[in-house]
C-alpha positions in Angstrom: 16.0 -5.2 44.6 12.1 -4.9 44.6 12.4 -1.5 43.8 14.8 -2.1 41.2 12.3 -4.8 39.7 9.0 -2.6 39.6 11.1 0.5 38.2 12.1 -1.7 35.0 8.8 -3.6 35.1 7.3 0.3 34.8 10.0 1.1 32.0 8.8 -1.2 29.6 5.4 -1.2 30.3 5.9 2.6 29.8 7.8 2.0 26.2 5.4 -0.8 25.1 2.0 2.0 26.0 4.0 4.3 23.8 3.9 2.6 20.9 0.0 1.4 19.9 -0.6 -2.1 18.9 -1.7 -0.9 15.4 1.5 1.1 15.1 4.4 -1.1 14.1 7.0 -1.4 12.2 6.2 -2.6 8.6 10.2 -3.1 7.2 11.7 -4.8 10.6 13.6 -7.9 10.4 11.0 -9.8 12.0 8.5 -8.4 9.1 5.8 -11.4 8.5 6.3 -12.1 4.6 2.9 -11.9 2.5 2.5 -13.8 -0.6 5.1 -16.5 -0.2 6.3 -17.8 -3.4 6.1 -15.0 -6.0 9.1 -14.8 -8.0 11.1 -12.1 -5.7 14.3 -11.3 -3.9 12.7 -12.9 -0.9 10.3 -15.0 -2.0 7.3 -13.0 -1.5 6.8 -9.6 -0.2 8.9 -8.0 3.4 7.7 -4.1 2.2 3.6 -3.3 2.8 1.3 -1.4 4.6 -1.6 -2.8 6.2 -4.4 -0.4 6.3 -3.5 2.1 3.9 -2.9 3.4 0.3 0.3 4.5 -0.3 0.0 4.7 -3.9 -0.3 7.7 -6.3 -2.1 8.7 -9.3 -0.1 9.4 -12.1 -1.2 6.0 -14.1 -3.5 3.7 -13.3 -4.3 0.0 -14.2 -8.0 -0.8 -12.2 -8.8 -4.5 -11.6 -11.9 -6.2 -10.0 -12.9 -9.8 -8.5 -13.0 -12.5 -10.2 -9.5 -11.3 -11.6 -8.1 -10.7 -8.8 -9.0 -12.6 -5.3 -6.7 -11.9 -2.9 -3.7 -9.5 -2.1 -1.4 -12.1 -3.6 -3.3 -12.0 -7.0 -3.2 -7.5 -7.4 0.8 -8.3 -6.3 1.3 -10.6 -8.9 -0.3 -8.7 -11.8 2.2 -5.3 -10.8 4.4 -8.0 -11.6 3.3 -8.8 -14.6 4.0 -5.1 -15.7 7.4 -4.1 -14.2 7.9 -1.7 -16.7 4.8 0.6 -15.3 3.9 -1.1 -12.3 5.9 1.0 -8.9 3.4 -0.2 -6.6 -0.3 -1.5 -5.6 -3.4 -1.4 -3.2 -5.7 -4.0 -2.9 -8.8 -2.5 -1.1 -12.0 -1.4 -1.1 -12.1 1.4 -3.7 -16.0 1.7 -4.5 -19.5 1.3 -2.6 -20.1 -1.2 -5.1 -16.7 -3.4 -3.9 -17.9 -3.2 -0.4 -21.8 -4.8 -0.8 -20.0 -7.1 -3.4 -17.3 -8.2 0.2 -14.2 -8.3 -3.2 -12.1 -5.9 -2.1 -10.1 -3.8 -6.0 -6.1 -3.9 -7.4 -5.4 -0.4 -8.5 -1.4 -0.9 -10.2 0.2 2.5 -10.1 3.4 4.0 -11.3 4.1 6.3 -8.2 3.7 6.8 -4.3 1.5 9.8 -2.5 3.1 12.3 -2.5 4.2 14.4 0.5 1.3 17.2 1.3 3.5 19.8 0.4 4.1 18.8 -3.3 1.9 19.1 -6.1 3.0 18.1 -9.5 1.4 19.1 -13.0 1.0 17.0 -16.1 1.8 17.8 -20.0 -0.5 15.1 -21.2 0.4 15.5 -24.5 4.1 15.3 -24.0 3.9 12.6 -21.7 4.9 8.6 -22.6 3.0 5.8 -21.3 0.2 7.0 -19.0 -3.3 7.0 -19.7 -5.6 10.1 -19.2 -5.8 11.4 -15.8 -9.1 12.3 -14.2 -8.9 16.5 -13.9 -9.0 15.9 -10.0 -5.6 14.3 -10.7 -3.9 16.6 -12.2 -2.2 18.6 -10.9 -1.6 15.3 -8.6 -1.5 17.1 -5.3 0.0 15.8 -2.3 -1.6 14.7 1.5 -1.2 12.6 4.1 -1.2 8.8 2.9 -5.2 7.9 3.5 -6.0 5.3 5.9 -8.4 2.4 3.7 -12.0 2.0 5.1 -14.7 -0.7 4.7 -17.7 0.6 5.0 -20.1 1.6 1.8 -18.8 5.2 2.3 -15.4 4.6 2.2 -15.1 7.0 5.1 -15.9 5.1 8.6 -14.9 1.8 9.6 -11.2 1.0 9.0 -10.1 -1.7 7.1 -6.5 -3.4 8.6 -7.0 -6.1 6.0 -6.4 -3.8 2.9 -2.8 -4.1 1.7 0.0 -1.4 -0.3 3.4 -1.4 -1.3 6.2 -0.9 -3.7 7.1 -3.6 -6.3 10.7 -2.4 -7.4 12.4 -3.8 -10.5 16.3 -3.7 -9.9 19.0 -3.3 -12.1 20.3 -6.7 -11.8 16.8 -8.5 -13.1 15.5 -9.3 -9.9 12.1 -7.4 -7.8 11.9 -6.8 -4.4 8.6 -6.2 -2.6 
């Protein structure tokens, strides 16, 4: 029976090493909800990433502190524009935005795209986007970049920083 006991007790100790602490499942059942109250399928958002961008390029809407304060406040202004808004980050974008401590709201209308995908603009044939920098087009793909806090934007990791989808469905109502 002992030996029984220590070979489970070593099983899950085994499964819970294999899986890091920072690691976890952000679309679970037991998903903690963020921004409770916004005007959603459930009452806030179950569908985020904590600690990196998982937004695109293809349009952007930029928005700074005092506009926007918290996570809550860049969620609510992709809501604001469901008819461009796909999805948001609410990080630290700039050096200035870390010595200022307000992390930005960049509103996009797509996700990263996989590293093996680039896609190309017609500009002029296009509806609805503003100008893209020429380092975003063609919008090339990558791994989805972790967010930082430190004034080079390249260093100390930020788990606070915040992305996701905000999806307008058929039926009227948004889930996030």
């Amino acid at each position: 029976m002992a030996y029984i006991s220590s070979f489970l007790i070593s099983l899950l100790v085994g499964v819970a090493s294999a899986h890091p602490a920072s690691v976890h499942d952000q679309q679970g059942p037991n998903q903690p909800l963020i921004c409770p109250g916004l005007k959603t399928v459930n009452s806030g958002c179950i569908r985020y990433t904590r600690g990196f961008d998982v937004t695109g390029v293809t349009t952007e809407v930029d928005l700074k502190f005092p506009q926007i304060k918290d996570e809550c406040d860049c969620i609510k202004e992709c809501l604001k524009r469901l008819d461009s808004c796909a999805n948001y980050v609410w990080k630290f974008s700039t050096p200035e935005s870390v010595q200022s401590g307000h992390r930005t709201c960049t509103l996009y209308s797509n996700f990263n795209l996989p590293p093996k995908v680039n896609l190309a603009f017609n500009v002029d044939s296009s509806t609805n986007i503003q100008l893209l920098s020429p380092e975003n087009n063609p919008q090339k793909g990558g791994l989805v970049p972790q967010a930082f806090k430190d004034s080079n934007l390249d260093t100390t990791a930020d788990p606070d920083a915040v992305s996701g989808p905000v999806w307008a469905l058929a039926d009227g109502s948004v889930q996030c």
